[in-house]
N, CA, C and O of each residue as an XYZ file, in Angstrom:
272
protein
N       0.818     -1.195      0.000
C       0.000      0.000      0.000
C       0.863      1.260      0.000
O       0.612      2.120     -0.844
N       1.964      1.467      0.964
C       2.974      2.360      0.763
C       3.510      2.696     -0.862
O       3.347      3.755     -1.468
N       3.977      1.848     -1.198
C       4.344      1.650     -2.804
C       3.435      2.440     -3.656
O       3.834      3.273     -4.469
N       2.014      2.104     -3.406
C       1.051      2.805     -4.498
C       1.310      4.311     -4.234
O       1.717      5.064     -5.119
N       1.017      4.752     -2.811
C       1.381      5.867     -2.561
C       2.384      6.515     -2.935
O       2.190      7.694     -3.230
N       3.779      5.954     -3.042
C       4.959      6.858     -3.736
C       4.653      6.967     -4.533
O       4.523      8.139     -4.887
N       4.262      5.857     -5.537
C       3.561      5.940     -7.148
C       2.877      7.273     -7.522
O       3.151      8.068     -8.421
N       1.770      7.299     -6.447
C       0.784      8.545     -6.948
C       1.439     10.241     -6.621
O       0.950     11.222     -7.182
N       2.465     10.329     -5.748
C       3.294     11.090     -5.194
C       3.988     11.441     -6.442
O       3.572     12.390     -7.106
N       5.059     10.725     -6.836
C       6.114     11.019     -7.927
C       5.353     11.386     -9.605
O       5.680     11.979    -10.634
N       4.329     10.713     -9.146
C       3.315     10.687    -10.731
C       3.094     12.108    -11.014
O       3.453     12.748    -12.003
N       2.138     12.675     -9.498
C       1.611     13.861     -9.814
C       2.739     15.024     -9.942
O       2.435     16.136    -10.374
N       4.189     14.663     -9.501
C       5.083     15.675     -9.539
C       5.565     15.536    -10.955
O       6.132     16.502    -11.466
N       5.410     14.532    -11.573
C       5.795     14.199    -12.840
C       5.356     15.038    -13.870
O       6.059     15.646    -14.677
N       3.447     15.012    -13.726
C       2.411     15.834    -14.515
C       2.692     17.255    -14.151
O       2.386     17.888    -15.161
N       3.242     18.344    -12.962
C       3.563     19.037    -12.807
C       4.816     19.347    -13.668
O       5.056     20.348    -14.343
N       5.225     18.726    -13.558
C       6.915     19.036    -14.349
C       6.800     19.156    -15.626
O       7.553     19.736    -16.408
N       5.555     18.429    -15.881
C       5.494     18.546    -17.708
C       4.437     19.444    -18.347
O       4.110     19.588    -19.525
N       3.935     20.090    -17.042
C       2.579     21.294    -17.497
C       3.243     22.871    -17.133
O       2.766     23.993    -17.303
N       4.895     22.295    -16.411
C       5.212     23.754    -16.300
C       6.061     24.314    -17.006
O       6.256     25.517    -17.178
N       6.848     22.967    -17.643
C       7.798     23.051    -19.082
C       7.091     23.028    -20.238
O       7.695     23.217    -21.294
N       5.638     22.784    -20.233
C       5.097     22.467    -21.530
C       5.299     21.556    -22.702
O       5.112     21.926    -23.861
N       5.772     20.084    -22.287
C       6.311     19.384    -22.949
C       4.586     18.266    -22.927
O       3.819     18.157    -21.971
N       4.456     17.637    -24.256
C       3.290     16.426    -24.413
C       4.074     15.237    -23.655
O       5.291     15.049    -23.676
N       3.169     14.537    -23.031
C       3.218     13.438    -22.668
C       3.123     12.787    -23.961
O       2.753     13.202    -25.059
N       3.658     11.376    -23.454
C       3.905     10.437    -24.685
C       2.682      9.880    -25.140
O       1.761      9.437    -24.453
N       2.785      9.957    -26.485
C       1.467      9.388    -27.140
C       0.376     10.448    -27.836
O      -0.712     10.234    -28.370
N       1.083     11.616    -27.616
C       0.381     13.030    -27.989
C       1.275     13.653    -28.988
O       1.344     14.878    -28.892
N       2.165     12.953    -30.175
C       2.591     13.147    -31.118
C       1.585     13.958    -32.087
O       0.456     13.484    -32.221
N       1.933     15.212    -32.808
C       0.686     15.702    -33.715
C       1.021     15.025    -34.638
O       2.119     14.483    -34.763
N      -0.286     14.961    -35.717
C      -0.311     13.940    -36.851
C       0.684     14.404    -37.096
O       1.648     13.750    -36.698
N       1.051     15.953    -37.978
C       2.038     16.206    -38.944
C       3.158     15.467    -38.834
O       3.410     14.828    -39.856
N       3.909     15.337    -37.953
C       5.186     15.236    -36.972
C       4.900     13.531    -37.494
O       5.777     12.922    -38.107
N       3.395     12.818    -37.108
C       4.008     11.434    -37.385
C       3.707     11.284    -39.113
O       4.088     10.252    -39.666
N       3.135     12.171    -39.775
C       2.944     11.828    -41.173
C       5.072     11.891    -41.300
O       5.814     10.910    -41.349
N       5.415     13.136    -41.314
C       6.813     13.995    -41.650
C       7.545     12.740    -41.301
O       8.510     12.653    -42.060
N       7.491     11.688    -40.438
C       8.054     10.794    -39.826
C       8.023      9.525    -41.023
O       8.915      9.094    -41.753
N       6.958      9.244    -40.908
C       6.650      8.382    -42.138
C       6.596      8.625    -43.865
O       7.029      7.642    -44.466
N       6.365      9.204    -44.319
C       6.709      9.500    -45.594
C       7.738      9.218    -46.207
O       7.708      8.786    -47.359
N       8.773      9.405    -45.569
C      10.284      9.048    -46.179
C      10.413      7.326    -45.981
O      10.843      6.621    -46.893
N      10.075      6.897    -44.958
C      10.229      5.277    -45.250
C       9.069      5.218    -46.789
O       9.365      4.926    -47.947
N       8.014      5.532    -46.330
C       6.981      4.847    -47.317
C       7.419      5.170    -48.557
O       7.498      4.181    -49.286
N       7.807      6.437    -49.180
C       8.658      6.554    -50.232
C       9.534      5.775    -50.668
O       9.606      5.582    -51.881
N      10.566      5.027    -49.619
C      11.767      4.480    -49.928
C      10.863      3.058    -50.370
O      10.886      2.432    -51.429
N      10.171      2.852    -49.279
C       9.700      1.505    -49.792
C       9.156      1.235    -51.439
O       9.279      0.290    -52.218
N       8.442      2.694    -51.524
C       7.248      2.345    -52.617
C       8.732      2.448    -53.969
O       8.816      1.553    -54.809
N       9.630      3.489    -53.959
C      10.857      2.801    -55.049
C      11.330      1.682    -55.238
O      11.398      1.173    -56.357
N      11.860      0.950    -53.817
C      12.632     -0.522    -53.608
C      11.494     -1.232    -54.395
O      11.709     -1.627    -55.541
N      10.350     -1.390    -53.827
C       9.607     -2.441    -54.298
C       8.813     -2.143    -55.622
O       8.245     -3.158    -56.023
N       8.634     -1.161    -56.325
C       7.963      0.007    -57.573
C       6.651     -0.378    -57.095
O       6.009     -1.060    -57.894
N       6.052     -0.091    -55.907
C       4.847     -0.229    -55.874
C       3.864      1.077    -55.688
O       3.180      1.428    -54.727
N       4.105      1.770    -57.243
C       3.747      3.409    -56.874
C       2.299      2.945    -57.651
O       1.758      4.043    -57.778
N       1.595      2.192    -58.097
C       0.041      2.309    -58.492
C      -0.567      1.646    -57.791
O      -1.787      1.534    -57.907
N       0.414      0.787    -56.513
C      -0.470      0.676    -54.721
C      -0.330      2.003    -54.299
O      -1.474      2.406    -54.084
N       0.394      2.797    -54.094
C       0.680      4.215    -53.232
C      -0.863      4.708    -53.555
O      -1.784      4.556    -52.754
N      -0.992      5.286    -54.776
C      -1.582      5.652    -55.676
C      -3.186      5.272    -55.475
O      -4.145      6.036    -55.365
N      -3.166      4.658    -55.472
C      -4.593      3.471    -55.273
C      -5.335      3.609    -53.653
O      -6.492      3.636    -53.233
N      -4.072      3.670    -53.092
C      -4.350      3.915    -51.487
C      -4.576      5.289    -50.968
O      -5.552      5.573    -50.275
N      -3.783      6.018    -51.268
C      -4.190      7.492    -51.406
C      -5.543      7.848    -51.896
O      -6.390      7.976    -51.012
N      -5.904      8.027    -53.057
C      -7.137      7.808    -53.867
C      -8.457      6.989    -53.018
O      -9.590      7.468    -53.029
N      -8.206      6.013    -52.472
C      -9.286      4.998    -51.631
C      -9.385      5.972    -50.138
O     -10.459      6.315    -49.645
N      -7.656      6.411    -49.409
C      -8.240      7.257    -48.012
C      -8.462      8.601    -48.353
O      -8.872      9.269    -47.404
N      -8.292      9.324    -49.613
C      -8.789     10.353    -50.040
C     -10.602     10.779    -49.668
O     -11.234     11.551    -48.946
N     -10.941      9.339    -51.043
C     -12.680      9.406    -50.972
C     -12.945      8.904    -50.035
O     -14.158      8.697    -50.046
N     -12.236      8.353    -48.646
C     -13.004      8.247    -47.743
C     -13.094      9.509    -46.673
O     -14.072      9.643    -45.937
N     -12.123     10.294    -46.668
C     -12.327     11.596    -45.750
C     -13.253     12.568    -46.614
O     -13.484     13.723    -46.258
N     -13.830     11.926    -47.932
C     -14.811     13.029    -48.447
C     -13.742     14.474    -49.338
O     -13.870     15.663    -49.048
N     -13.041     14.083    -50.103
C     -12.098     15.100    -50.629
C     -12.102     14.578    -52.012
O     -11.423     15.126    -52.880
């Protein structure tokens, strides 16, 4: 029971530390940041393997599904 208690102790000083530096907790990546992240593999891939009329196809399919 002690244990949980340090837990909730160090936790909440934790959430303090990161609301007064202004830094995201993990898992609060903005899309851009994870698109900017990914693009360059998916590129490399879609050359290595020439699979640019899957790219193509997939784009086009999550396009008309966000209605664009």
């Amino acid at each position: 029971m002690a244990r949980s208690t340090e837990r909730t102790v160090f936790g909440a000083r934790g959430r303090r530390a990161t609301a007064t530096l202004g830094r995201r907790p993990s898992g609060t990546r903005h899309p851009l940041v994870a698109v900017a992240m990914v693009l360059p593999l998916a590129f490399l891939l879609a050359v290595v393997f020439g699979g640019w009329e899957a790219v193509v196809t997939q784009a086009s399919s999550v396009a008309g599904m966000l209605g664009r």
